[in-house]
Structure formats: C-alpha cells, structure tokens
C-alpha positions, 0 to 999 in steps of 0.5 A: 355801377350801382350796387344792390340792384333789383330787376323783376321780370313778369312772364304773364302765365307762365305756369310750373306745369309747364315749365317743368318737363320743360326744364327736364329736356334741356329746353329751359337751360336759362331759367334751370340755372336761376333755380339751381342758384336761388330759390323757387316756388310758388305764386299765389294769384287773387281773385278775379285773376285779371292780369292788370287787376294782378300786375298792379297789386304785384307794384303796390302790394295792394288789393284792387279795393284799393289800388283801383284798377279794376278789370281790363277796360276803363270807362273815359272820363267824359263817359263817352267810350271806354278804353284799356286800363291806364295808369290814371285807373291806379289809386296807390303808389307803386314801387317806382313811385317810392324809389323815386321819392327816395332818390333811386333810378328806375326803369320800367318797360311794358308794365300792364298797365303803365301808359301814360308814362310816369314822370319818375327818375329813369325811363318808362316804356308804357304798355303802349310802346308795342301796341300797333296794328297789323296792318302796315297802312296804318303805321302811326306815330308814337303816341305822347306819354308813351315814352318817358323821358320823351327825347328818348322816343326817336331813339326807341321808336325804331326798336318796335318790330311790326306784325308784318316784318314776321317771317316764316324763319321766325315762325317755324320754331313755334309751328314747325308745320305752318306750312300746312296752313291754309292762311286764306281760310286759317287765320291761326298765324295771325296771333303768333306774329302779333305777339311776337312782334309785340314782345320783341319791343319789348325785348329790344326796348328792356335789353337798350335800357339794360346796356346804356342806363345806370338803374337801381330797380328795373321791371320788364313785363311780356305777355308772350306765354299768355297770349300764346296760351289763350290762342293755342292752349286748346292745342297742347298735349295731352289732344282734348277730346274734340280738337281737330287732329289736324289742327292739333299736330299743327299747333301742338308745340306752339305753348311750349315755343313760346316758353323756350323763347322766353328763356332765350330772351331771359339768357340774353337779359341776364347777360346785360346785369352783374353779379351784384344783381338781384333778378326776380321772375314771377307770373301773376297766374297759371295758365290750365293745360290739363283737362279743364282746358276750356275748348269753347269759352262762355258768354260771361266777363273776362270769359278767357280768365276762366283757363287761368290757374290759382297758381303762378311762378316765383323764381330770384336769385342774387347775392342775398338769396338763398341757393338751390331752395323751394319757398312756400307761400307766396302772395302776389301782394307780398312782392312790393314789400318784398321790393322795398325791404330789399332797398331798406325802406319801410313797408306800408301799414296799410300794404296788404302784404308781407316781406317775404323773409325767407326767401334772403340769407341775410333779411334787412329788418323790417321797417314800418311807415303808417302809408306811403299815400299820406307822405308829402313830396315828389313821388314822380306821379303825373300831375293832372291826371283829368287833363290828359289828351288819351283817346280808346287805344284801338289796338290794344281793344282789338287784342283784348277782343281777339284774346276773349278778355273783353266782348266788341263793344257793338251798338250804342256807346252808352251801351258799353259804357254801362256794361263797362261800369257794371263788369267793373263793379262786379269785379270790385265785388268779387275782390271783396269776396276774395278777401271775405268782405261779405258784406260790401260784396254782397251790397254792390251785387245786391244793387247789380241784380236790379240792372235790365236788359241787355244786363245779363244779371245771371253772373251777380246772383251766381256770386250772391249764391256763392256768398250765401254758401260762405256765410252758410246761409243756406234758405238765401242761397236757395233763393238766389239760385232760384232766381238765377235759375228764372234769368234769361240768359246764354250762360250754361252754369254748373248749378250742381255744386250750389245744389250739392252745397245747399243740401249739405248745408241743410244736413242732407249730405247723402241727398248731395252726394247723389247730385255730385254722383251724377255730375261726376258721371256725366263728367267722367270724373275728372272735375277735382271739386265733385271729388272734393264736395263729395269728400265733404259730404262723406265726412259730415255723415261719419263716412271717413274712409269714403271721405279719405278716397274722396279727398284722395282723387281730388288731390291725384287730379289738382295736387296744388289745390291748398284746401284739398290736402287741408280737408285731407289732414282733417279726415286723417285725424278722424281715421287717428292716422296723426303723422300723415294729418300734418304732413298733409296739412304742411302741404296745405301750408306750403301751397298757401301760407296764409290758409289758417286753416290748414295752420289750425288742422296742423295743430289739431295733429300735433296736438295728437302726437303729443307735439304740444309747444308746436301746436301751440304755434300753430293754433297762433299762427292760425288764429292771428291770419284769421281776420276775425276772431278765431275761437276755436283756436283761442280755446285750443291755445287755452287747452295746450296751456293747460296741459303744458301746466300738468293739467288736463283739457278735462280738469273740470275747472270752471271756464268763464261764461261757461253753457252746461249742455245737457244732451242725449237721445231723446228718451234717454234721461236728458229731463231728469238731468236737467232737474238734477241740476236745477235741483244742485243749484245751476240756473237753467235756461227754459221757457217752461212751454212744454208743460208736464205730461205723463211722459215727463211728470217733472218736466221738460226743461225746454226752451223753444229756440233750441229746435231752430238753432240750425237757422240761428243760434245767436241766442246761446249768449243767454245761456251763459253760466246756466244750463240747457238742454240741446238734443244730440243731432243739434249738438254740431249747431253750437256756436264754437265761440262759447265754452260748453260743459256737456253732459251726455246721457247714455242708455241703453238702446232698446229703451230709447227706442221702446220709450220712444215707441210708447210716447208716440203711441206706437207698439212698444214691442215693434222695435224699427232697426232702422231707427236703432241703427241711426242712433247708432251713427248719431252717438259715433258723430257725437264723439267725432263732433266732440273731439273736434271742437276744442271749446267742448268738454263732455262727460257720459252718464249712463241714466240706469246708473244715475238712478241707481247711485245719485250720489256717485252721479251727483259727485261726477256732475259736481268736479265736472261743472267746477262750481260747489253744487247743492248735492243732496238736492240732487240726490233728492230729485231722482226719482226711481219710480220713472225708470218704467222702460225696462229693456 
C-alpha cells in the first residue's frame, strides 16, 4: 500500500458555529477525534463566496481571474443556452492534474465542478454522478464523461440512490416530526430526500473507491450541510422573529442532522485509509446561523450567497502533522500548495497561494516552478474541449434554481444567455475587488452600467459606489450612489452605510454617526458593521472611548471578523493601553494572516512597549503582504532602526526629500515662521497669490493647492526639500509617502481667536466658546494624528516665545530640520512690532 497518502474531503458550508456545541454534546465524536489528533482552524473563504468559483481555487491555489470559473452557470459554446459550470470553464491545472504528470494515482468524486471527467491516472466520479431527477419517470442513463475510466460505470451506476428510494426511516433523524407535515400542501421534504439521495452516491462512489483502488491523493466533495443550510437554516435555533412556530419545532434540528451524518459518514470513510494517511477536511465558507440569517432573500445574483460567512473550516490530520493545535490564517488558495508541498513537488510562482508550513511537524522544503501552465507534457486534461457533446444539465439547473443560487431561466433564450454573461462579468469584477485591483473592476463595471433593461444595473453601481469608497474618492462615490439611487429596480439596499462612508469620508463623521444612529435603532442593534462604522466615526473625531465601546460590540456580535479587533487594537494605542492593542491585533492576525493591517497595528504596539526587534518583524511582514508600497511601514522600519542604533525618531537628522511643514491655528504665527526659514535659507514652496495685507505686512507664503488637498494632494512631490505652510485641520491630508518635518506653532488661545476676530472684522472683545473649544480638539488630534504617522516628525514652538528669544528659536529650528540654516537671517526677520493681539 502506498505510503504518504493524501485525502481531502470538502463539507461545503460546514460552519465552526455550528460544529462546535456540536462536538460538546457528544453528537461530532468523529471529526472531535481528528481535532484532538491533528491541528484545526480557520478557512478563510474569497469574495464572491460561489462555491464552484471557491472549489476550483481550493484545486488550483488560484484566484478566479485566473483559474476562470466563474460564477454557477455557464454560457454553451454555441451561445444557445446555459448550463452548470463544467470542467471546460477551469483555465488552470489543478492538483490532479500535476500528480499525474508526476506519475501519482488519483481518485476524484463529486469535486464541483469536475464533469466532463478528466482523462488522469485514477478514477473520476464528476459532480454529475448524482445528479438525478426526482421523478422516477425519468430515470436516465449515466451521461458520457460522467465516470472516468468509462468501463467502470456499470460498476458505479447501481451505487446512486434516487430521491424516491428515501424512507421515513431515513428521514426522521434530521425531522423527527415530518409526520406533521402536510406533504400535499408542505413540499418542505422534498429538499431533504433530494440531498440526501445525492450525497449517499456520493458516499457510496468514495467508500467503493477507498476500499478496491491503490491512490496516492483522494478528493471527496458533498454538499450536504449546504444544501440543508439553505433549505432549513431559517429554521435553526435561536426562532427568528417571523418563523412560523409551527414550521420552526418541525424543521429546528434539521441543520444539525445533517452535520451528525456527515460525521457518521466521515467514521465510515476514516475506517477504509491507514495510518500512514494524511486526511484534510475543510469548507469553503461559513454558513450564518445567528441573526443575520436571511429569511427572505433579494432579488440580486447568487442572492443564497448572501447567508454565507467569511469564514469556513480547516481540519488535518497524519502522520506529519501537528497534535491537538489551533493554526491561524488560513486561505482557500494556500490548499494546493499546501497539497503538493506535501508529495514534494514544486509550488507554482504564479499560484496565489502559499504552503501552509505550520500546519506539519516536519515541513518539506519549499520548491518553486515559474508555472505548471507553461510545462509541456501529459497532465491527463481532455484533449478537445470545444467538441465535446454536453447539453444544459436540467437537474442540476433546477437545484441551483430551488436553492436561490440562480434565477429560472424564463422567456427568450438569448435573454438568459446575456444575463448569464453579464452575472459572469460582475463576478469577475468583484473578484478583482477582492483582490484590490480597482482598476480592472472598475472597467468592467463601468461598461455593465450601460446595459438596459431587463439588465438590473443597480447591483454594478452598488459595487462602483464600493470602490469609490476603497479609493477614497468620496465626490465618484456621491455620483454612483446618486445614480444607483435613479435605477429602477426590485433590490432594497442598506444605502445607509455608503452615505455614512461618504460623510465620513468628506470629514463630517458626527453627520454619519447620526445616519448609522438611526440605522441601528431601526435594526435593533444588532447589525456588527453600524457598531464597527460608528466606532470609525468616533475615532477619526478623537472620541476614543466611544470609539472603544463601538468597536467592543461590534466584536461581542461577529468575534471572527479580522478587521473589527484590527480597529480595536488601533483605538487601544490611542487610549495607551499598549499590551491589549497587540493582543487585539494578534487575533487580527490569527483570523487572517494575511491582513497587513493588523501586522502593522501590532507593531505600532510593540513599538510602545518597547518591544522593538518584534516590531521590526511586524512593520516587515506588513509591508511585504501589502502589494503596493507600504510607506508607512517603510518609515516605521527606518525609525525602529534608528532607535536599535542608540538613536531617536527625533534626532533631527535630515531625511531625503524630506517637506518642512509649517502649521498651526490660523493666527498663531504660521507666516512669521515661513519668513523665518526662507530668511535661514530653506526654499519655500508659494505661489505669492495672497499679497501682503495689514494683517500679514511681510506676507502670507501661501500656495493655493494647500486649500484642496483634501481632494488631491498629488502636488506635495514639489514640496520636497522646501517648505510649506498646511494649516493644522488639513494636516491628516498629507500624504504618508513622504517625510514631513513639522513645525507647530502654539499660541495662546484667546490670541488666536482675538487675531482672528479682528481680520474678519468682527468684535475682538466677543470671544465665541464655541470656536475656542473646537481649537481645543483641533490641537488634541493633532497630537493623535502625529503619533500615528511614522514619516511625521514634529516640534511645537510657542510664538510668544519665538519673539522673545529668536535666536533660542532659530538654534531648535536648525537641529530640527538637520540642514546648516542661515541663523542670524532669521533672527533678523522677527519682527516684535506684529505681536499686537496681546491676551
């Protein structure tokens, strides 16, 4: 018998919140056991969460752009129907694929999607195997390419168990009160006897194959807990508010049935491999069982997607693997590397993924290859793809149809075809979103807002408004959502959170938090995301302790969302609670291994504690999984240098390309300093359009584009190694590519807001609290603002000061900046006589 052997097994769904109280009542013994004995975690899933889209990344440890499988339904090749995904949608290799050009065994059964079977070295039993209609009428031969090789189909064809061959015997563990059904006017058995028809093949075909085949690598796919999910997750404890109570005391431990029979199944299965067998089980998402359970489901693509989590599950155990340990981080992607790391054999460049190392005692070194696609030879793929004779799969639609996956294809045919092309572009464009690739979302989405009717284009300016956002272009994403608001369409959206987005975005955050305050009242609260924006709102405005209890519900209502604790750890350094910011940014971390985020919060903390060579490691790991440049890190990483060398962010040695910010209050000196170092000999950056006024008699030094730099600051590269004056509210506008030397200018606050009275010529002696109390907080987030930003040094001058004592002033300036400073110019250029708003 072989040696090193591999079998992965996909429970489509399945879902640690429900596996969990599961375990704890004794009702999962099988899969407790594999956990006790291997490792467990999370599965991260991807965005769009469509399972064939999910499956095929799984086998390729590709994303979609690139393995090409797209969405649930296909257009045929003549453009005369559509019909499920098949293996001729997949453009990569997978898994099997290599194995066999590398001489190993495989068998395959029910891998979404798999049918028309692959040609490779072992058996293949497609997704089609199972497939048959309800009605017993219609039996049918197996279709060709069902069964790899093909001398084996009489073999298997009498292993497929057909709907009407379900009895009550094998219904009442997952419905003990089907009885009560009224099954003339209550079709609600119908899905249960379905599925479970389907995934006994399944079983039978995989536990034929485990006990009369030699294998090297085995992959068994069911879709059992999904199916059942979708059908009767409405019905699962905790009732939801608007379940029939009847309905709900019939159907309540249907979902949870269906997991305690994959668990038997997964006995049985376990029973037919050695020790020396490697077994992986994993989903490819979660399935949401608490509130946000959708009841009625929108009229939108893939609508039954909606109920799925960002998170699956990840279970293996073997010989090589790690006993009784949680692993962190895990991606749907890094499976195939994972697999073939596992056999020896190279990792593709070009694969997305990566090896999961951590989760083996005794990790093979990792081996690269450019790409498996370029390598010439057999790789056991079907030969003529175009040719082959495979006509829409009318039971496989219907379930898709039953299940809420795809809309009844009704009316014309080339109706359908185009909806199908348009759903399948969308879903390429959100990929690209997911991945961050703006740009080739954006064009695609661009081109489908100009579709007509019966196009609903509503959804592609939803996703417009969504990038907007993400590229923090806040005047597009008003535009978009004004028009999304003018489509006429069925969709209800939760318009709330881009209008809460936009208003944050444009600096009005107590404006949003009153949008997200009435959203969550008519919501009751319980929605994770107005708790997490409102949290966001709070912190831009300074509020860090309403920010805190924000951030604190959003995580006691959806505790494995990554970025909530990342947001939490960030408001924690605010409040100098230092030790908890990285505990809360390590569970950041351990949801998703990948968030450079949370890897540059957790340095931010450590920095704080004085933890600096792990805080180094952090700055890098975030910097390197950030696929554009990462400045902020960059400069973080400079200054944990600095300080490992016996020196001090604040050395005030000059930095290359270095910008000397002046800023301040209005009124508080800004233009004397601005004098004083174009007087030292630092060239400054102005326009020269606001001329000399009583006010300012030696000028203003300012240069227009500083005003607009909330709408674009690509201009600050001509501020390099001069100088420039940005008031202290524009200052979070800076562009943290750059490093900036900041001199603040301090004066006293009645002075400001007395100067400020008399330019505008208003009564000096009227002093407006109000005003005085918003420069209050101005200069408390400017100190918050400063110690976030790791390219920002900044000094505070005091301008009473600075008159009184130039040359103590021109001496700080000077060390500050790093650069030899013409100081007696300086000195020169203050002049006492201005100082005329004495407090």
């Amino acid at each position: 018998m072989q040696k090193n052997k591999l079998l992965v097994i996909g429970w489509d769904a399945a879902d640690w919140k429900i596996i969990w109280p599961l375990i704890a009542n004794g009702q999962m013994p099988t899969l407790k056991k594999m956990i006790q004995n291997g490792v467990h975690g999370n599965m991260s899933t991807m965005n769009p969460p469509y399972s064939p889209m999910l499956w095929s990344s799984v086998v390729t440890g590709k994303t979609p752009d690139k393995h090409g499988v797209l969405g649930f339904i296909e257009v045929m090749e003549d453009n005369k129907g559509v019909r499920p995904v098949t293996t001729n949608s997949r453009k990569a290799r997978t898994v099997w694929n290599i194995l066999h050009h590398k001489g190993f065994k495989s068998n395959l059964v029910g891998w979404w999607p798999s049918f028309p079977a692959e040609p490779i070295n072992g058996v293949v039993i497609t997704d089609k195997f199972q497939k048959v209609s309800i009605d017993p009428k219609k039996r049918k031969p197996l279709e060709k390419g069902t069964i790899h090789p093909e001398s084996l189909v009489t073999d298997f064809k009498d292993l497929i168990m057909f709907p009407q061959e379900v009895t009550s015997e094998h219904i009442l563990p997952f419905i003990p009160l089907a009885a009560k059904i009224d099954q003339e006017k209550n079709n609600g058995l119908f899905p249960a006897g379905k599925v479970l028809a389907e995934n006994v093949s399944i079983h039978n075909a995989a536990t034929r194959l485990l006990r009369t085949t030699n294998w090297d690598f085995m992959a068994i796919y069911y879709d059992l807990i999904d199916h059942f999910c979708h059908s009767y997750m409405k019905f699962h404890p905790p009732k939801l508010k608007g379940v029939n109570q009847d309905q709900y005391e019939i159907f309540k431990d249907a979902v949870a049935g269906a997991y305690r029979f994959q668990d038997m199944m997964l006995e049985r299965t376990l029973e037919l491999v050695d020790d020396d067998t490697t077994v992986i089980i994993m989903s490819d998402h979660g399935f949401e069982s608490g509130n946000k359970r959708l009841i009625n489901m929108p009229k939108v693509q893939a609508a039954a997607a909606m109920d799925h989590r960002q998170f699956g599950m990840f279970v293996a155990t073997g010989p090589n693997i790690k006993k009784n340990q949680k692993v962190y981080g895990l991606g749907l992607i890094d499976i195939a590397p994972t697999i073939l790391n596992h056999f020896n054999l190279p990792v593709g460049r070009d694969m997305d993924g990566k090896v999961a190392l951590e989760i083996f005692k005794n990790p093979n070194k990792i081996e690269y290859v450019d790409s498996w696609e370029n390598i010439k030879g057999d790789f056991g793929e079907l030969k003529d793809k175009e040719s082959l004779d495979v006509f829409s799969d009318e039971e496989t639609m219907q379930q898709l149809i039953e299940l809420g996956y795809i809309d009844k294809p009704e009316g014309k045919i080339e109706i359908a075809v185009h909806k199908t092309k348009c759903d399948l572009k969308q879903n390429l464009a959100r990929v690209h979103l997911g991945k961050k690739n703006y740009s080739k979302a954006k064009e695609i989405l661009l081109e489908l807002i100009e579709e007509k009717e019966p196009i609903d284009v509503s959804s592609y300016f939803m996703d417009l408004v969504t990038i907007s956002l993400e590229e923090k272009d806040y005047e597009s994403a008003r535009d978009y959502l004004k028009k999304l608001k003018s489509v006429k369409t069925d969709v209800k959206y939760a318009l709330f959170f881009a209008e809460a987005s936009i208003l944050h975005g444009i600096g009005k955050s107590e404006k949003a938090i009153e949008v997200l305050e009435k959203a969550k009242s008519e919501r009751r609260g319980n929605n994770p995301e107005i708790w997490y924006k409102i949290g966001l709102c709070n912190y831009s405005l300074g509020k860090f302790d309403d920010a805190q209890m924000a951030y604190e519900r959003a995580v006691e209502i959806e505790p494995d969302k990554a970025k909530y604790h990342a947001a939490l750890a960030e408001n924690l350094i605010e409040l100098k609670e230092y030790e908890e910011a990285a505990e809360s940014a390590l569970t950041s971390i351990e949801l998703v291994k990948y968030y450079s985020k949370a890897h540059y919060v957790l340095g931010r903390a450590l920095d704080k504690l004085g933890d600096l060579e792990n805080a180094k490691i952090a700055y890098e790991t975030a910097s390197r999984l950030t696929p554009k440049k990462f400045y902020k890190a960059e400069q973080a990483i400079e200054n944990i240098e600095e300080k490992l060398n016996l020196t001090d962010k604040n050395t005030n040695s000059y930095k290359k390309d270095q910008i000397v910010i002046v800023s301040g209050l209005p009124r508080s000196g800004t233009s004397m300093m601005m004098q004083m170092l174009y007087k030292g000999g630092i060239k400054v950056l102005t326009d020269e359009k606001r001329k000399a006024d009583r006010s300012n008699p030696k000028g203003y030094f300012e240069y227009e584009p500083v005003m607009s730099i909330h709408k674009d600051n690509s201009w600050l590269s001509k501020a390099e190694n001069k100088s420039v004056k940005v008031v202290a509210p524009l200052l979070k506008h800076l562009d943290s590519k750059f490093r900036y030397k900041i001199i603040f200018m301090n004066r006293d606050l009645n002075e400001v807001v007395k100067s400020q009275q008399i330019m505008t010529g208003r009564n000096p002696d009227e002093l407006p609290v109000k005003l005085l109390n918003a420069f209050k907080k101005q200069l408390k987030k400017v100190e918050a603002w400063k110690d976030s930003e790791p390219g920002v040094e900044l000094i505070y001058l005091n301008y009473k000061d600075v008159l009184q004592n130039p040359i103590d002033a021109a001496d700080k300036i000077e060390s500050f900046i790093g650069v030899k400073m013409e100081k007696n110019g300086m000195v020169q250029s203050v002049d006492k006589t201005l100082y005329r708003n004495k407090s």
